[in-house]
C-alpha positions as CSV (number, residue, x, y, z in Angstrom):
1,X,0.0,0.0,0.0
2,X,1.3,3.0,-0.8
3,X,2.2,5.9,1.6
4,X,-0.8,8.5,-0.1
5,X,-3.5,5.2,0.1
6,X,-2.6,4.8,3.8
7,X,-3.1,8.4,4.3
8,X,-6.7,8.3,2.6
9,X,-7.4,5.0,4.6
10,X,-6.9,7.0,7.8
11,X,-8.7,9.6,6.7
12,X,-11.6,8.0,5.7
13,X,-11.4,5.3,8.8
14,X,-11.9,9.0,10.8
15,X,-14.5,10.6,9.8
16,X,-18.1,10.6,11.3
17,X,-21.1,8.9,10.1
18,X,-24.5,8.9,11.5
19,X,-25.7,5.0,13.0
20,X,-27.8,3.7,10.3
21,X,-30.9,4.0,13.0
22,X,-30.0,7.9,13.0
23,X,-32.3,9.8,10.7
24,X,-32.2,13.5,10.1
25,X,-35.1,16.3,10.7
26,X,-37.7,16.8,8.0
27,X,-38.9,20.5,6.1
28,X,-40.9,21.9,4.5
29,X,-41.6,25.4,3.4
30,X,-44.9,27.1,3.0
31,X,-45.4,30.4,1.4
32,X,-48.4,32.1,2.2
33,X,-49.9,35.1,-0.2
34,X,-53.2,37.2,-0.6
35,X,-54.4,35.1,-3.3
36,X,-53.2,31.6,-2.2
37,X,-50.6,29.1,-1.7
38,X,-47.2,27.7,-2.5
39,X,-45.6,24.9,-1.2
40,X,-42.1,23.1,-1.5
41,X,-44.4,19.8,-2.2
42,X,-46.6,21.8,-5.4
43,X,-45.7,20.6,-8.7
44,X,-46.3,23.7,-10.2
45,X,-45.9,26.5,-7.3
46,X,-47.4,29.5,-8.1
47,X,-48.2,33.0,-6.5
48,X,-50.8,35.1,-7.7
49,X,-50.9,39.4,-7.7
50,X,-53.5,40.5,-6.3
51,X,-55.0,43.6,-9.3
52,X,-54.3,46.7,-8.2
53,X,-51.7,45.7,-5.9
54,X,-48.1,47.4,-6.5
55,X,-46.1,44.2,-4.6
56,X,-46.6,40.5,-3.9
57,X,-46.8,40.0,0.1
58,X,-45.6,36.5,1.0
59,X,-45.3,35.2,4.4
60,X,-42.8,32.5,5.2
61,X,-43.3,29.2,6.9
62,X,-41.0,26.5,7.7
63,X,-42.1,23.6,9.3
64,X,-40.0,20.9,11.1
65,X,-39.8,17.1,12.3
66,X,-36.9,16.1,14.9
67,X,-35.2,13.6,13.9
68,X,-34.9,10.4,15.6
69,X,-32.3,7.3,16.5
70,X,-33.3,4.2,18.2
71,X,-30.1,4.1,20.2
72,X,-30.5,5.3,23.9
73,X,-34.1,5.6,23.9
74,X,-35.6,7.5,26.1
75,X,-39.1,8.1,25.2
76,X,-41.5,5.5,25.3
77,X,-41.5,4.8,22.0
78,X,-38.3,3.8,22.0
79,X,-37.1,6.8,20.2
80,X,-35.0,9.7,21.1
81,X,-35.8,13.3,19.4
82,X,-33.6,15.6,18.1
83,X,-35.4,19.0,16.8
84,X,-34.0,21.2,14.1
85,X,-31.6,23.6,15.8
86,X,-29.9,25.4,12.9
87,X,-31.2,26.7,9.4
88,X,-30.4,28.8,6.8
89,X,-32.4,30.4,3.8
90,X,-32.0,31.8,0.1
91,X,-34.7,33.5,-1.7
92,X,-34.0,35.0,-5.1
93,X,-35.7,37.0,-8.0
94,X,-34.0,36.8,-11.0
95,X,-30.6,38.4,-9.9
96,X,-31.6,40.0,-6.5
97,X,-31.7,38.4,-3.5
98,X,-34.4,38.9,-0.4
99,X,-32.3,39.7,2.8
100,X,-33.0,36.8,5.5
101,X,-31.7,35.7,7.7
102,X,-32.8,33.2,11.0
103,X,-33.2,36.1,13.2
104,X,-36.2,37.3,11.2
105,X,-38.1,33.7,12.1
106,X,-39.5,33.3,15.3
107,X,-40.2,29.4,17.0
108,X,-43.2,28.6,17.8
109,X,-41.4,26.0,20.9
110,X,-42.6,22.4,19.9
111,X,-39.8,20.2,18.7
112,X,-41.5,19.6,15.8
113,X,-41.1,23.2,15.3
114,X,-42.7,25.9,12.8
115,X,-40.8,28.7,12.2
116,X,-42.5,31.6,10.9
117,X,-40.8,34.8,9.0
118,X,-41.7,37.5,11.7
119,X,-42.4,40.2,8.6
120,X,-43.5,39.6,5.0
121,X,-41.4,39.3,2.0
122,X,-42.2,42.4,-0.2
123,X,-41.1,41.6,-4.0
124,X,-42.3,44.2,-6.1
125,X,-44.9,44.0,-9.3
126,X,-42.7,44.7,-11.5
127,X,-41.2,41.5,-11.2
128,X,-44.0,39.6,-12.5
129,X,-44.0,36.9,-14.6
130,X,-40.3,36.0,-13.2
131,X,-39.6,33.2,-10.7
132,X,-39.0,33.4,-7.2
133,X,-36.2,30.9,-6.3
134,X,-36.5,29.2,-2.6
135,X,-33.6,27.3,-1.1
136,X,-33.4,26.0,2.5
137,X,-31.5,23.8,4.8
138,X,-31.5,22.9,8.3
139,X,-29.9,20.5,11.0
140,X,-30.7,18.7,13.7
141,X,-29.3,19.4,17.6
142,X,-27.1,16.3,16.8
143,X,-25.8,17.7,13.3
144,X,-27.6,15.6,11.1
145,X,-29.1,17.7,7.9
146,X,-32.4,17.6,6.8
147,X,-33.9,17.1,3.3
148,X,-32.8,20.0,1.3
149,X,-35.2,22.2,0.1
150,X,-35.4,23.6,-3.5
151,X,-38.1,24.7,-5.4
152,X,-39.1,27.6,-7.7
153,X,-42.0,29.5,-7.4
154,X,-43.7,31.6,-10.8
155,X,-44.9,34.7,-9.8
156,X,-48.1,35.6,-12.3
């Protein structure tokens, strides 16, 4: 074996990987206009103006699961809960990008938390018929990502 394989070997032999009964947090986002609905689960999210109106209004919504792992249990379902601790977002139309950031979100306090964008997203009309480009992540209190979330949203 050569000197650079050993070196991989131990590097690889050192790194961490989640127990195979360890499974990450679940989200989903939910953003909530005037005139309905979009969802990260829609197959064709879209968000309505309302006539007359000179911006869209979208409120933010991200709901959680904790994630679990069988090992150490200490519920009685034999499970062990690990809530989303950290996330970050990305909103973007066409080149701008919506300032956000965590702080703006406040918990509702469940583990299976809902965090909710404490003011509205304000993208103007002009922007219209362009598509509003959502990306979030999140982790666990253990580390453990969640399901990334991806998903564009056409603004008509």
């Amino acid at each position: 074996m050569t000197r650079a394989m050993k070196w991989l070997f131990l590097l690889l032999a050192s790194c961490t990987v989640a127990d195979k009964t360890d499974i990450g947090p679940t989200i989903h986002v939910v953003l909530e206009a005037f005139v309905g609905n979009a969802t990260d689960q829609d197959t064709a999210p879209s968000l309505v103006l309302p006539t007359g109106d000179a911006t869209y209004s979208i409120d933010v919504s991200i709901t959680t699961a904790a994630g679990t792992t069988a090992a150490g249990t200490s519920t009685s379902d034999g499970f062990s809960y690990s809530p989303v601790t950290t996330f970050s977002t990305s909103f973007v139309v066409g080149t701008a990008t919506l300032p956000d950031s965590p702080d703006q979100y406040t918990n509702d306090g469940y583990s299976d938390a809902t965090y909710k964008r404490n003011t509205p997203f304000e993208i103007p009309a002009i922007d219209k018929g362009q598509k509003l480009h959502v990306h979030v992540a999140a982790a666990d209190d253990r580390g453990l990502a969640a399901n990334l979330v991806n998903f564009s949203v056409s603004l008509e």
